[in-house]
C-alpha positions as CSV (number, residue, x, y, z in Angstrom):
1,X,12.7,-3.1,-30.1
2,X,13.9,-2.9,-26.4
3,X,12.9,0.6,-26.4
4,X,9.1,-0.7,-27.2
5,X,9.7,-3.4,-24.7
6,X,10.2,-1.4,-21.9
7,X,7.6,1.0,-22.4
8,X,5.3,-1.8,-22.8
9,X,6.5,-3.2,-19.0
10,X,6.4,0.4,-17.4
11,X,2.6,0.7,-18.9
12,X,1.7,-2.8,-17.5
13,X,3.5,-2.1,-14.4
14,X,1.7,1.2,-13.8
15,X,-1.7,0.1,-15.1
16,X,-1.7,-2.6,-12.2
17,X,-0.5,-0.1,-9.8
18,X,-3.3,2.2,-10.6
19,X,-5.9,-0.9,-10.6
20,X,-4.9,-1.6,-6.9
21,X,-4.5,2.1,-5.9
22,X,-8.3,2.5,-6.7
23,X,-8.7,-0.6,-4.2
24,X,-6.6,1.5,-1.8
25,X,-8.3,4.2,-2.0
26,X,-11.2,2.6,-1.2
27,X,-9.6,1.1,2.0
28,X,-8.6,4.5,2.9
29,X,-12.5,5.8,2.7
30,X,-13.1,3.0,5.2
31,X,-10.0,3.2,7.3
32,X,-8.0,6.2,7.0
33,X,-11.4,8.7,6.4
34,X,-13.6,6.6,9.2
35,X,-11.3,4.3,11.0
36,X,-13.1,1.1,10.2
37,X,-10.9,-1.9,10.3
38,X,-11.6,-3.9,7.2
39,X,-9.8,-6.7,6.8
40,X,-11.8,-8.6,4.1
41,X,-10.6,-6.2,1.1
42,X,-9.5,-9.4,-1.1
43,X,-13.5,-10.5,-0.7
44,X,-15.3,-7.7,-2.3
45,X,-12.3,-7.2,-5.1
46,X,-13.4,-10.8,-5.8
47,X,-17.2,-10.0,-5.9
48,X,-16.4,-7.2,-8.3
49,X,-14.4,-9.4,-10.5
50,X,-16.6,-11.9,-11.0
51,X,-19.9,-10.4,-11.2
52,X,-17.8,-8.0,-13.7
53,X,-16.9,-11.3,-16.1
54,X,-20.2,-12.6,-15.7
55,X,-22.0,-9.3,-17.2
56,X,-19.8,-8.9,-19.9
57,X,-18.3,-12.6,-21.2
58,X,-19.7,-13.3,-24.5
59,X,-20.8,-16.4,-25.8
60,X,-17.8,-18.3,-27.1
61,X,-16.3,-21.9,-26.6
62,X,-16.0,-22.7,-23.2
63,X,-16.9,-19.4,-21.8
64,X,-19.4,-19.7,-18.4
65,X,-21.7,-16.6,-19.2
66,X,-23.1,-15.0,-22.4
67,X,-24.4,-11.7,-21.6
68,X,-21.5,-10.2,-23.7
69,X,-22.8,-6.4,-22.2
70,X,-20.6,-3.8,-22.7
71,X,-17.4,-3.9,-20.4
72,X,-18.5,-0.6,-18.7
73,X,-21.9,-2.2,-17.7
74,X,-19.8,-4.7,-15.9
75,X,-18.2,-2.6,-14.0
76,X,-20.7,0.0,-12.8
77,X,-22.5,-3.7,-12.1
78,X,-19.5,-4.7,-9.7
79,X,-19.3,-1.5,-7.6
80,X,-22.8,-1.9,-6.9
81,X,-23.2,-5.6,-6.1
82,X,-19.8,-5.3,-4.1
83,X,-21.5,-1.9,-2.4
84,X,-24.5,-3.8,-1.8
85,X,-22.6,-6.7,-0.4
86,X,-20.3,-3.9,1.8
87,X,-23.5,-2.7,2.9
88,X,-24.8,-5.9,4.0
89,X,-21.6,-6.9,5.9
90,X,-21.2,-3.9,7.8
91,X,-24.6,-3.7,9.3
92,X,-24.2,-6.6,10.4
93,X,-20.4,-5.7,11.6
94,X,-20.0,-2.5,12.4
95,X,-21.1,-2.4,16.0
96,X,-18.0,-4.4,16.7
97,X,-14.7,-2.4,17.1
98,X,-11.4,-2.7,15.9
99,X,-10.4,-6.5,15.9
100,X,-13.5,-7.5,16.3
101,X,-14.1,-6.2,13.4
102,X,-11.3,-6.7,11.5
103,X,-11.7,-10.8,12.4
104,X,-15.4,-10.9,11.1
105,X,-14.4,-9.2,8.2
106,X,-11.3,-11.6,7.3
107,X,-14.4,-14.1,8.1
108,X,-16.3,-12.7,5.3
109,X,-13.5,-12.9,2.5
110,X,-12.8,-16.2,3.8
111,X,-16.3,-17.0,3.0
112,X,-16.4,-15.1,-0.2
113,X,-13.5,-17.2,-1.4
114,X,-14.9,-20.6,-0.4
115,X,-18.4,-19.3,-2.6
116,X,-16.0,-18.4,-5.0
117,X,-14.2,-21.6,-5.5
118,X,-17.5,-23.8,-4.9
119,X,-19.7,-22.4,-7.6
120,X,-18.5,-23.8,-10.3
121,X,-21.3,-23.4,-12.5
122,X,-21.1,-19.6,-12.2
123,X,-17.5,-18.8,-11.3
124,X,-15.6,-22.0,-12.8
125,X,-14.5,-23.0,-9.9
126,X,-10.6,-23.5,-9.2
127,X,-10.0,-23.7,-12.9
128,X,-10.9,-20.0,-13.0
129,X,-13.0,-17.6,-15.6
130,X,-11.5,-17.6,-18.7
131,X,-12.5,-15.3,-21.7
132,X,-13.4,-11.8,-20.0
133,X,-13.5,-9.6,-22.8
134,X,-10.1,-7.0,-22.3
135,X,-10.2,-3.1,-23.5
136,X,-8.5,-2.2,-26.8
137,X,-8.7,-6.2,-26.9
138,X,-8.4,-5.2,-31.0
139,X,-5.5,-4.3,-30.9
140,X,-4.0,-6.9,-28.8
141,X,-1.0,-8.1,-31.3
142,X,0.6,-4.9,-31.1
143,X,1.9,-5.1,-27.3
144,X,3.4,-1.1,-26.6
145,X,0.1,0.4,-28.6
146,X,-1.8,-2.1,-26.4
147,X,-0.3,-1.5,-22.7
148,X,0.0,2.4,-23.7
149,X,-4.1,2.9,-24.3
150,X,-4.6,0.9,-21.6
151,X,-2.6,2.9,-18.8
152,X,-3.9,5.6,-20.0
153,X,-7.6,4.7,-19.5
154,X,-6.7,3.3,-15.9
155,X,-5.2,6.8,-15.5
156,X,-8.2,8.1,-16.4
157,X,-10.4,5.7,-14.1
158,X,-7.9,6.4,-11.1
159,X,-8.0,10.4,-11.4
160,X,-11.7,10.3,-11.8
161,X,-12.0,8.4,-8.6
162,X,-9.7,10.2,-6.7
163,X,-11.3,13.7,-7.7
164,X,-15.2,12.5,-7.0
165,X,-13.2,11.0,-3.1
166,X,-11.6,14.3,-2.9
167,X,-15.0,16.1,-3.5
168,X,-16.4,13.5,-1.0
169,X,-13.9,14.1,2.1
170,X,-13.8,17.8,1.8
171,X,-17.4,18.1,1.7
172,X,-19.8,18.1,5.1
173,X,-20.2,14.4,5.1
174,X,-16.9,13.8,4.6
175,X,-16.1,16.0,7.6
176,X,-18.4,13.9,9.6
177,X,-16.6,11.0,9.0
178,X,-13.3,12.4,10.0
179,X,-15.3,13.6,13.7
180,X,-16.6,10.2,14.4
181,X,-13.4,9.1,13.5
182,X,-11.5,11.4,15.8
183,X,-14.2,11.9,18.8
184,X,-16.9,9.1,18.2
185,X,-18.7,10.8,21.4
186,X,-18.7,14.7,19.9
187,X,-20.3,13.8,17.2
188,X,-22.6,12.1,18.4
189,X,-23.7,14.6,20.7
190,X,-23.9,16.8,17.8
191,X,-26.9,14.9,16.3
192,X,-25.0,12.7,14.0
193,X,-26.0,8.8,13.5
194,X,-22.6,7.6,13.6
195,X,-24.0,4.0,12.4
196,X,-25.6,5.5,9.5
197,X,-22.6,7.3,8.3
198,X,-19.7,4.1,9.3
199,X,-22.2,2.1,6.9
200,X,-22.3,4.8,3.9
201,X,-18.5,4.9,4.1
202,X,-18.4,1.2,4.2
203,X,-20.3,0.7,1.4
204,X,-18.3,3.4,-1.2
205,X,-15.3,2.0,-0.1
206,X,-16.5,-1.6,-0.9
207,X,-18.1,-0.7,-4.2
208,X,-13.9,0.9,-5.0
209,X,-12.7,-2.6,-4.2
210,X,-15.3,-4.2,-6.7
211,X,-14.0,-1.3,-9.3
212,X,-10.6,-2.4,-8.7
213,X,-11.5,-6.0,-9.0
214,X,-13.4,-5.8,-12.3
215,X,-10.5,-3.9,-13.2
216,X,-8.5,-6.8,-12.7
217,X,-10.9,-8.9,-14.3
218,X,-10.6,-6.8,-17.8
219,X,-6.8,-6.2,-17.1
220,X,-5.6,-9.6,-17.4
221,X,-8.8,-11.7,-19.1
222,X,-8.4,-14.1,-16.5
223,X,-9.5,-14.7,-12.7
224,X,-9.4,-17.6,-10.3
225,X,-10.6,-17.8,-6.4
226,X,-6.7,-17.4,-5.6
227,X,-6.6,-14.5,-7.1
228,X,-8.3,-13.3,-3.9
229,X,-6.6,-14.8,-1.2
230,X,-5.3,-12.6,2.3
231,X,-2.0,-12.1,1.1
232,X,-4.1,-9.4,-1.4
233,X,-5.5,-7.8,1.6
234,X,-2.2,-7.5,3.4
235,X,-0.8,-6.1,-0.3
236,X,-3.6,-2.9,-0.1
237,X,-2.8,-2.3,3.8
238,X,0.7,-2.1,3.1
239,X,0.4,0.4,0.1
240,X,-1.9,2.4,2.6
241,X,0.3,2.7,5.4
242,X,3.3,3.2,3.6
243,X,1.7,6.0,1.5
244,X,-0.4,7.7,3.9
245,X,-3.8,6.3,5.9
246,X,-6.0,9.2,5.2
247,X,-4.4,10.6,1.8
248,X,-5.8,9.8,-1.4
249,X,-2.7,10.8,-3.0
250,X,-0.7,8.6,-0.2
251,X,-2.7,6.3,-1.2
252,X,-1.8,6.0,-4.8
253,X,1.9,6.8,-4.1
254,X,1.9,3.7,-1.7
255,X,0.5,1.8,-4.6
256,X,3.3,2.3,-6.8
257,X,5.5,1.8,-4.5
258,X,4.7,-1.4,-2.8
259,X,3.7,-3.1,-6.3
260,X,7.3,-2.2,-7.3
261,X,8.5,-3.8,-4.6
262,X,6.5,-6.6,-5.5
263,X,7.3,-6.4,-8.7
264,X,11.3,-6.0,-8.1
265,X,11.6,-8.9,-5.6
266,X,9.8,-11.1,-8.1
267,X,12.3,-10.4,-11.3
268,X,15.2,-10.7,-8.6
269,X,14.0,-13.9,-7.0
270,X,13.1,-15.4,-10.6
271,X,17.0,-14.7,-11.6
272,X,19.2,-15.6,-8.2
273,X,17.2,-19.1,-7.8
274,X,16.8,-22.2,-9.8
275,X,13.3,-22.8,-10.6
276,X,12.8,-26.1,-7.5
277,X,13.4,-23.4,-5.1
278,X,10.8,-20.4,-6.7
279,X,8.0,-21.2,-4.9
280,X,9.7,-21.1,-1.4
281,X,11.9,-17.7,-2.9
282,X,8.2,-16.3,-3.5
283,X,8.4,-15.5,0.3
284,X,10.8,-13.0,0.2
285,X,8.7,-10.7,-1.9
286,X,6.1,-10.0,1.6
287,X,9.0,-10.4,3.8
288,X,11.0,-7.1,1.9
289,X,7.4,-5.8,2.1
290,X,7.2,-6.2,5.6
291,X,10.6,-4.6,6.4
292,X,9.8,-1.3,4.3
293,X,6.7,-0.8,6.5
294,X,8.9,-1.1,9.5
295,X,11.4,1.5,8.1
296,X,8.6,3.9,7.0
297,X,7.1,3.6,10.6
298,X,10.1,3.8,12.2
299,X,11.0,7.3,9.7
300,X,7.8,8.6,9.1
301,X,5.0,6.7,11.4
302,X,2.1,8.8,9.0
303,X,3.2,7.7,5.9
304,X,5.0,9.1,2.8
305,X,2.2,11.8,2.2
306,X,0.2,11.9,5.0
307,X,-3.4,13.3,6.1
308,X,-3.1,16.9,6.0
């Protein structure tokens, strides 16, 4: 029995892992691939959530939608309205640089979140969206089976979206992106748009984020406006610099790592300290966060598996 129990954890540990690795490898096709500072990561994870539950809730007690289409249909549906609304922030964005960027962007999750948390008649409100339908949801009373299937289909999601990025950077667009990022002024003289291309990265990296949030979405059956606060933004960085800003692979590595971490300091915190004193204890979790990213910058500045 503890035997099925801890296969059951591992599984749910590493399906969430995966589910915000796709997010990070989306920040990476904006940051590490083009060097666009996107600080509003938790904003179009939240579009993707939500427009995901929307297209696929059925009609049952309580539930806000009724669509009840099929849970893939959600989530093609979130990476294009979260590409859409990528595409839409950065051209209106992307001629700022670096924290100007990165402020209007945190601007725009902000804004998400309030939208979020306002429309009640749509998203619930801040008593969340209940009743997303769940893969393998059939099976549900049989926990191991359950958290087994579904690692392995995020497995499956992840290594599909890591090949098709891989294709991506190693291809001639992909190569432009990395020479604007690197010399902004060569390749421009070369007859590349560098607007036209920041905004097409933009965008696929945005429509990975609403992936990773309808993944979410479907993971747990659950979603609320704080599901998207910064402190989910500052989770994705973190798992990106510590794995590798330009690396795919670092990217997924980071993921694992840091949501350990996370993961760790929460079973540790939830043991040393009576339960009055958990929600100030819930600090330490960033604050061991924030001292592995200065170790790994201190020891190795690009990352556990850096660009190549």
């Amino acid at each position: 029995m503890h035997v099925l129990g801890l296969i059951a954890y591992v599984s749910g540990f590493l399906s969430t892992a995966l589910m915000l690795g796709i997010a990070c490898m989306g920040l990476n096709m904006q940051w590490g691939k083009t060097g666009l500072f996107n600080v509003g990561v938790a904003g179009f994870m939240g579009i993707g959530a939500y427009t995901s539950a929307l297209l696929t809730t059925p009609a049952s007690a309580g539930a806000i939608s009724s669509l009840g289409l099929p849970i893939v249909v959600g989530c093609f549906g979130a990476m294009l309205v979260a590409g859409l609304g990528s595409l839409l922030v950065g051209a209106l964005t992307l001629r700022l640089r670096t924290d100007y960027l990165a402020i209007t962007t945190f601007g725009a999750a902000v804004m998400i979140q309030l939208v979020l948390l306002n429309a009640t008649r749509y998203t619930g409100g801040a008593l969340g969206f209940a009743f997303i339908p769940r893969p393998f949801a059939s099976i549900a009373d049989q926990p191991t089976l359950f958290a087994v299937l579904t690692l392995v289909l995020l497995a499956l999601i992840a290594f599909g979206v890591y090949s098709i990025l891989e294709q991506l950077v190693h291809s001639p667009w992909g190569r432009v992106l990395r020479a604007i990022r690197d010399d902004e002024t060569a390749a421009i003289s070369l007859g590349k748009n560098a607007t036209v291309y920041r905004l097409q990265a933009f965008g696929v990296g945005g429509a990975l984020m609403g992936l990773a949030g309808a993944l979410q979405a479907h993971l747990i059956g659950f979603i609320a406006p704080d599901d998207f606060q910064a402190s989910l933004t500052f989770q994705i960085w973190a798992m990106l610099v510590i794995g590798g800003s330009g690396s795919n692979a670092g990217a997924l590595l980071g993921s694992i790592v840091v949501w350990g971490i996370w993961s760790l300091t929460g079973i540790v915190t939830g043991s040393v300290f009576a339960a009055e004193d958990q929600a100030r204890a819930a600090a330490l979790r960033i604050v061991m966060i924030g001292v592995l990213l200065c170790v790994v910058l201190v020891r190795r500045p690009r990352g556990l598996l850096s660009e190549r």
